[in-house]
PDB file with one MODEL, atoms N, CA, C and O in Angstrom:
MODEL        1
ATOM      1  N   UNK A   1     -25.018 -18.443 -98.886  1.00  0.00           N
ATOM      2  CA  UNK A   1     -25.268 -19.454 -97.880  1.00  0.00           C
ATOM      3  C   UNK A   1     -26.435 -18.991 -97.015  1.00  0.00           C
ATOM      4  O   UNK A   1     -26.730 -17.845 -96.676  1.00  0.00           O
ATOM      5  N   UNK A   2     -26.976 -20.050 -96.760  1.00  0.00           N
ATOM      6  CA  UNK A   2     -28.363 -19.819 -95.837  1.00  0.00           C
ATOM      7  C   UNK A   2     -27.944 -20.250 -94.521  1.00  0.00           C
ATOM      8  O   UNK A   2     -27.080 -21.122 -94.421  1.00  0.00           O
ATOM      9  N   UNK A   3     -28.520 -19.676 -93.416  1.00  0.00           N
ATOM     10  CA  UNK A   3     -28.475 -20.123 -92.086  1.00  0.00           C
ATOM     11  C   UNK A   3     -30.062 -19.826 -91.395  1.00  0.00           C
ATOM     12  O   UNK A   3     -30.744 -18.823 -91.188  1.00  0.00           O
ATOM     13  N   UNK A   4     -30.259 -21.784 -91.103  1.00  0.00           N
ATOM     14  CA  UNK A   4     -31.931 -21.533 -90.768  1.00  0.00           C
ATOM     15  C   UNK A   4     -31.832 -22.237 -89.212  1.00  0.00           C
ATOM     16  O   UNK A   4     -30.913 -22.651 -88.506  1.00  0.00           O
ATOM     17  N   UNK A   5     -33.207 -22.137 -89.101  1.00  0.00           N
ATOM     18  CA  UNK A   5     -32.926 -22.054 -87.202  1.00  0.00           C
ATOM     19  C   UNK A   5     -34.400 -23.120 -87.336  1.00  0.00           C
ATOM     20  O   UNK A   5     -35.393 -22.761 -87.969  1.00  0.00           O
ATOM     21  N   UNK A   6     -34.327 -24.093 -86.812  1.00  0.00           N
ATOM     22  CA  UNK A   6     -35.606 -24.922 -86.819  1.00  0.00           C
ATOM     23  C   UNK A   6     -35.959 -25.470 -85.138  1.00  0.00           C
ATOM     24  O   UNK A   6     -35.260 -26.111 -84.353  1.00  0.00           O
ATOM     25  N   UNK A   7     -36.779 -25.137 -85.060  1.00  0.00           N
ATOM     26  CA  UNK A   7     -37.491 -25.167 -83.595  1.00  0.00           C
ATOM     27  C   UNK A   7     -38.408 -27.038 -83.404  1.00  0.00           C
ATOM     28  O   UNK A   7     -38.903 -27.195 -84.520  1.00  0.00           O
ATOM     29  N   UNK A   8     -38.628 -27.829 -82.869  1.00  0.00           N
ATOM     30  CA  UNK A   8     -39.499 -28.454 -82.978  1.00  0.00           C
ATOM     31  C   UNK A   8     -39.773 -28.937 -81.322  1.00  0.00           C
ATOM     32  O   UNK A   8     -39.054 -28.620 -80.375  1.00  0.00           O
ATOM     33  N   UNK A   9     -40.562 -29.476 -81.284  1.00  0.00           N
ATOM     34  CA  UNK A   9     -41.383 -30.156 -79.752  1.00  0.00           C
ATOM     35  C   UNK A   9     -40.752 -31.913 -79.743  1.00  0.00           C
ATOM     36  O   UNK A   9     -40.589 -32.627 -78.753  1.00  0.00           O
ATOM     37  N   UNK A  10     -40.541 -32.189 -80.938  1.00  0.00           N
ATOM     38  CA  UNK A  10     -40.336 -34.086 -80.989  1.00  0.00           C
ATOM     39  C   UNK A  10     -39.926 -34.389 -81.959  1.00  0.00           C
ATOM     40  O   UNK A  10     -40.027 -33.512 -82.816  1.00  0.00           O
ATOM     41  N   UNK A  11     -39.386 -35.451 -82.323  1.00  0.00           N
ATOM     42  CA  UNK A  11     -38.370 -36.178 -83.595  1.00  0.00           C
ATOM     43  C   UNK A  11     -39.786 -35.890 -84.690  1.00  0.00           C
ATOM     44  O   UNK A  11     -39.565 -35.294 -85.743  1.00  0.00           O
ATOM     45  N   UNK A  12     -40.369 -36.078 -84.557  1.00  0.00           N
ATOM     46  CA  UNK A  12     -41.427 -36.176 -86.191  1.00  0.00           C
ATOM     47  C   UNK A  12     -41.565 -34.870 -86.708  1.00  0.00           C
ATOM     48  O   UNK A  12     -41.836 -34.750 -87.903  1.00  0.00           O
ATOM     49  N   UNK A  13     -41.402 -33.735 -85.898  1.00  0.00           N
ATOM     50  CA  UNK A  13     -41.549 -32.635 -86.476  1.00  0.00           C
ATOM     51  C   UNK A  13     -40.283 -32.117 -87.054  1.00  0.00           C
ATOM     52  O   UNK A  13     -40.297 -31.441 -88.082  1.00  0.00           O
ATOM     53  N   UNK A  14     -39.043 -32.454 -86.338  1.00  0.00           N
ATOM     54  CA  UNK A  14     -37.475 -32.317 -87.111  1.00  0.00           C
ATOM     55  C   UNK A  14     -37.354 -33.165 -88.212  1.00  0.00           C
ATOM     56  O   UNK A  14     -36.674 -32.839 -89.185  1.00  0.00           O
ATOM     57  N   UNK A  15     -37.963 -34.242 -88.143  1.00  0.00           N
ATOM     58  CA  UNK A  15     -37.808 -34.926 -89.471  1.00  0.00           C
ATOM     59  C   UNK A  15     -38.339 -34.612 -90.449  1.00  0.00           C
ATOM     60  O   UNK A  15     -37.683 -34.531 -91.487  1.00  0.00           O
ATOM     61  N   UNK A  16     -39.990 -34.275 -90.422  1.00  0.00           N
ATOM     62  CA  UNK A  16     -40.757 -33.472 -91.170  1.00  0.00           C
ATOM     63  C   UNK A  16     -40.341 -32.078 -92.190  1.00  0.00           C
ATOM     64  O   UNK A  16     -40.658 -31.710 -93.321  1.00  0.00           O
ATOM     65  N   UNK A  17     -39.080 -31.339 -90.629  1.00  0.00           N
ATOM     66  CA  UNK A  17     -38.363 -29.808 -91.650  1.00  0.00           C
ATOM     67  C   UNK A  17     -37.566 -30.202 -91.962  1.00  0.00           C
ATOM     68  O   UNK A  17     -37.085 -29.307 -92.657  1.00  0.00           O
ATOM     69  N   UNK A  18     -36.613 -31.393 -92.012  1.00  0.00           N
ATOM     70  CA  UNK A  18     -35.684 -31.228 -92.710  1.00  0.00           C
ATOM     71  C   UNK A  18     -35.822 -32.127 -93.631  1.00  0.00           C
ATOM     72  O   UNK A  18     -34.795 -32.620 -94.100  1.00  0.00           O
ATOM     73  N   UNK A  19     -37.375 -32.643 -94.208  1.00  0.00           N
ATOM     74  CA  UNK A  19     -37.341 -33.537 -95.286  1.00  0.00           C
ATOM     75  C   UNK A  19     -37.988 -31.954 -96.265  1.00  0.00           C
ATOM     76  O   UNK A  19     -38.007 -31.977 -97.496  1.00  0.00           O
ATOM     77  N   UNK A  20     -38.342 -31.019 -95.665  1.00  0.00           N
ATOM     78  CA  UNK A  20     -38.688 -30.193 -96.590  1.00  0.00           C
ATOM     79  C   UNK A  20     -37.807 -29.322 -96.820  1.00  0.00           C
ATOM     80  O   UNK A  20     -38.304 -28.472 -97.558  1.00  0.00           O
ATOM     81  N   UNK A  21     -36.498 -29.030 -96.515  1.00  0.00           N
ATOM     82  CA  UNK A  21     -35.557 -28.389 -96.849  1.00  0.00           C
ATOM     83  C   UNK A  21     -34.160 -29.860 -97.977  1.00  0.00           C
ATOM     84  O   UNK A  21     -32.965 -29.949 -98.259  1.00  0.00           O
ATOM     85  N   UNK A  22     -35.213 -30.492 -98.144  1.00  0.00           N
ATOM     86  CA  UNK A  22     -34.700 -31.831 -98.640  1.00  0.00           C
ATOM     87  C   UNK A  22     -33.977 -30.667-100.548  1.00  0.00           C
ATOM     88  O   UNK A  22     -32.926 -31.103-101.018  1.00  0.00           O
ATOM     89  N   UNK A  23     -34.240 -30.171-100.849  1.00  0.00           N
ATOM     90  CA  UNK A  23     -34.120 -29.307-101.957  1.00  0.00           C
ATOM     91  C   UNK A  23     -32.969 -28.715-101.785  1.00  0.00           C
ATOM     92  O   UNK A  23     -32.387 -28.295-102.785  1.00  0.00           O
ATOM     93  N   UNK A  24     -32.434 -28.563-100.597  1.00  0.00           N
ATOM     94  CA  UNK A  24     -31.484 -27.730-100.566  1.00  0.00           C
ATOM     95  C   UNK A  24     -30.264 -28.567-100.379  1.00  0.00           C
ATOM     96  O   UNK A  24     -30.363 -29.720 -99.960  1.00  0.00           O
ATOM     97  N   UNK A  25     -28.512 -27.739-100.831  1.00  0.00           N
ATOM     98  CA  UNK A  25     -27.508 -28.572-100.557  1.00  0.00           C
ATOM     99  C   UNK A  25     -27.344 -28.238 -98.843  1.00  0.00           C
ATOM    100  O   UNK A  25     -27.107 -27.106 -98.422  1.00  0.00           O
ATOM    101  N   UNK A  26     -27.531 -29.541 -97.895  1.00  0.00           N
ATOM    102  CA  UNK A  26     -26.965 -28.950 -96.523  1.00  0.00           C
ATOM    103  C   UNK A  26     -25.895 -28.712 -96.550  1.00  0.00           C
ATOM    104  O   UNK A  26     -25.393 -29.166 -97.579  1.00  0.00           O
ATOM    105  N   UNK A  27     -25.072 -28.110 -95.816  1.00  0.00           N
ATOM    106  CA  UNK A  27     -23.448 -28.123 -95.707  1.00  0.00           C
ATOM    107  C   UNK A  27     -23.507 -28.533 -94.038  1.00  0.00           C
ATOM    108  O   UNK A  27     -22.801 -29.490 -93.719  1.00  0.00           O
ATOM    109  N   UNK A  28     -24.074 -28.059 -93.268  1.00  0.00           N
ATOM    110  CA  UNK A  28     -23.537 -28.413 -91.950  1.00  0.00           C
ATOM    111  C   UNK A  28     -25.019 -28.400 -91.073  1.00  0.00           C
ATOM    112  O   UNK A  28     -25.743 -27.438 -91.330  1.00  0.00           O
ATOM    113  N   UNK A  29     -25.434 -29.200 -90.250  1.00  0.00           N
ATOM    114  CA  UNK A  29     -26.238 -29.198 -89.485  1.00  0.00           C
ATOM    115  C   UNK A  29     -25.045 -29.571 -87.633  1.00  0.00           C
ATOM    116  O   UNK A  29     -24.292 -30.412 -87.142  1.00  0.00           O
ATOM    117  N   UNK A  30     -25.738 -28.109 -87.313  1.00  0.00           N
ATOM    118  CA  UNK A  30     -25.143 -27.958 -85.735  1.00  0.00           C
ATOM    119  C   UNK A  30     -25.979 -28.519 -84.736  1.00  0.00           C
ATOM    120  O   UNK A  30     -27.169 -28.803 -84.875  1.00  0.00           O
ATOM    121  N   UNK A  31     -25.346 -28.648 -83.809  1.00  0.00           N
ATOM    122  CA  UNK A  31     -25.653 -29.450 -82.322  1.00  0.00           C
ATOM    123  C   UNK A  31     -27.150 -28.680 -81.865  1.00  0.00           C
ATOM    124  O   UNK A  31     -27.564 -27.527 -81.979  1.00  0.00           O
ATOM    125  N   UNK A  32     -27.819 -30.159 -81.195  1.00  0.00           N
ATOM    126  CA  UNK A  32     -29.103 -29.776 -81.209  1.00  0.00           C
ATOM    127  C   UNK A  32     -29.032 -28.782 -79.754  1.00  0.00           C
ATOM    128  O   UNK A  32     -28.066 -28.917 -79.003  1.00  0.00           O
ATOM    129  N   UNK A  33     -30.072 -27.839 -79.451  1.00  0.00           N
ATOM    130  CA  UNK A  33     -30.239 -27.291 -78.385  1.00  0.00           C
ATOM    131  C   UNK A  33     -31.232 -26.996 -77.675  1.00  0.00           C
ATOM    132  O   UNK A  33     -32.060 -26.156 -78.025  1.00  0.00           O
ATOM    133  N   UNK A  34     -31.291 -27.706 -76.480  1.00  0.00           N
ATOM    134  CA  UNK A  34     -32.534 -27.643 -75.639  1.00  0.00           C
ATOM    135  C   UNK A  34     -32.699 -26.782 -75.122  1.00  0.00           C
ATOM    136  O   UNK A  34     -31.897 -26.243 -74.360  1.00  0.00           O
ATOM    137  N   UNK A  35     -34.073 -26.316 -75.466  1.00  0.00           N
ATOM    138  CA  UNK A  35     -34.547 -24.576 -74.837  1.00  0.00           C
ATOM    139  C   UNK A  35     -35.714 -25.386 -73.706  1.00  0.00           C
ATOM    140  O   UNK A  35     -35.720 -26.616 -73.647  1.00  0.00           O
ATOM    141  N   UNK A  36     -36.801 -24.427 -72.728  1.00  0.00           N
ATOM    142  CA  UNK A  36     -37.937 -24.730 -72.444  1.00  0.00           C
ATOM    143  C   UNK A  36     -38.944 -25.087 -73.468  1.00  0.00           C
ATOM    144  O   UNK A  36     -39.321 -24.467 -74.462  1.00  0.00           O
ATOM    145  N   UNK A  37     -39.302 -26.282 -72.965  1.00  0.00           N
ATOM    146  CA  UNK A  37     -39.928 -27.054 -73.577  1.00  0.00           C
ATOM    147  C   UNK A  37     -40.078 -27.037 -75.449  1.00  0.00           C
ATOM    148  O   UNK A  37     -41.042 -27.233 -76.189  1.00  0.00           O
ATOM    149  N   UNK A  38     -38.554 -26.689 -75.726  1.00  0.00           N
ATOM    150  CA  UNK A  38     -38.863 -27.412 -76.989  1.00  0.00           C
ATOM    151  C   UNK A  38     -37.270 -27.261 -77.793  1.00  0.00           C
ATOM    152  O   UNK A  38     -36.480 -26.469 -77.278  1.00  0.00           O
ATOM    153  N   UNK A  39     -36.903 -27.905 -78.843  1.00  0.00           N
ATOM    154  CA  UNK A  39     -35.342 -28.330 -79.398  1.00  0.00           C
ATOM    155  C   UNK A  39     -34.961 -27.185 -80.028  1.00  0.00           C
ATOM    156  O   UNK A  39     -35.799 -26.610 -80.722  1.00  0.00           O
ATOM    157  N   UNK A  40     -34.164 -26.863 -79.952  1.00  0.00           N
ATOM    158  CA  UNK A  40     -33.620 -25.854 -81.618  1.00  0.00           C
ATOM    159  C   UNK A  40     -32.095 -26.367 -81.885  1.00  0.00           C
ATOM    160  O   UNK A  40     -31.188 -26.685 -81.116  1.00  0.00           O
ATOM    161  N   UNK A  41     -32.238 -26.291 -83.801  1.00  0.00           N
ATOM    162  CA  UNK A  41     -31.701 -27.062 -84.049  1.00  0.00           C
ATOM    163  C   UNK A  41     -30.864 -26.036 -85.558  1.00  0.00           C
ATOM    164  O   UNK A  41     -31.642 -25.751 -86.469  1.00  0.00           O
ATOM    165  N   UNK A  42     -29.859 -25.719 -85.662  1.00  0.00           N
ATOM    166  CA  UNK A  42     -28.846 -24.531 -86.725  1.00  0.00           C
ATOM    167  C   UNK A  42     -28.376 -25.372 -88.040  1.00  0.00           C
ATOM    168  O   UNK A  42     -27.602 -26.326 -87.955  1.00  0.00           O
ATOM    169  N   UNK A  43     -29.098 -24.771 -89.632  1.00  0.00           N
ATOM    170  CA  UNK A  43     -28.877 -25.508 -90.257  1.00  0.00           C
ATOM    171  C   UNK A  43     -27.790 -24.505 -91.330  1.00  0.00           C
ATOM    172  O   UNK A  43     -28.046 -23.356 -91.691  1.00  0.00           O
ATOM    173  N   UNK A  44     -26.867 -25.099 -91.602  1.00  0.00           N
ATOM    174  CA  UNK A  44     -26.269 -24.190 -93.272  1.00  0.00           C
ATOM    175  C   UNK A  44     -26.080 -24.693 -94.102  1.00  0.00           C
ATOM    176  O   UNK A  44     -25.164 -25.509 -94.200  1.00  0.00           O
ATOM    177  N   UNK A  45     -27.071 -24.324 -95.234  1.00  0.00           N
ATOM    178  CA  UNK A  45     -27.301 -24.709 -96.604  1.00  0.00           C
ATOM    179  C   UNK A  45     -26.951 -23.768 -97.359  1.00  0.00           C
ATOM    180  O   UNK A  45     -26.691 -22.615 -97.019  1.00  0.00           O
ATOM    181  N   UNK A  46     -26.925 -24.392 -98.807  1.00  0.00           N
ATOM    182  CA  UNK A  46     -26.625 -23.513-100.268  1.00  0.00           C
ATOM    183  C   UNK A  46     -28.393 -23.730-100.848  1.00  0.00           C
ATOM    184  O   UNK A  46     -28.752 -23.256-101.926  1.00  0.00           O
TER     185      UNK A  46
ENDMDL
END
């Protein structure tokens, strides 16, 4: 199992990583989290 950590500034750039992790099986995408000035967002895939 993979556990990835995706950072972005705005919706087009989260949509952007997770159309490129589009390859992978997700199993769980966790609650988004607002840092200074920008999202992070916990993904677990196979």
């Amino acid at each position: 199992m993979l556990k990835i950590k995706i950072s972005y500034k705005n919706e087009e750039e989260k949509q952007r990583a997770l159309q490129a992790l589009s390859g992978l099986k997700i199993i769980k995408i966790g609650k988004e989290q607002v840092k200074k000035g920008h999202k992070n967002i916990y993904i677990n895939a196979e």
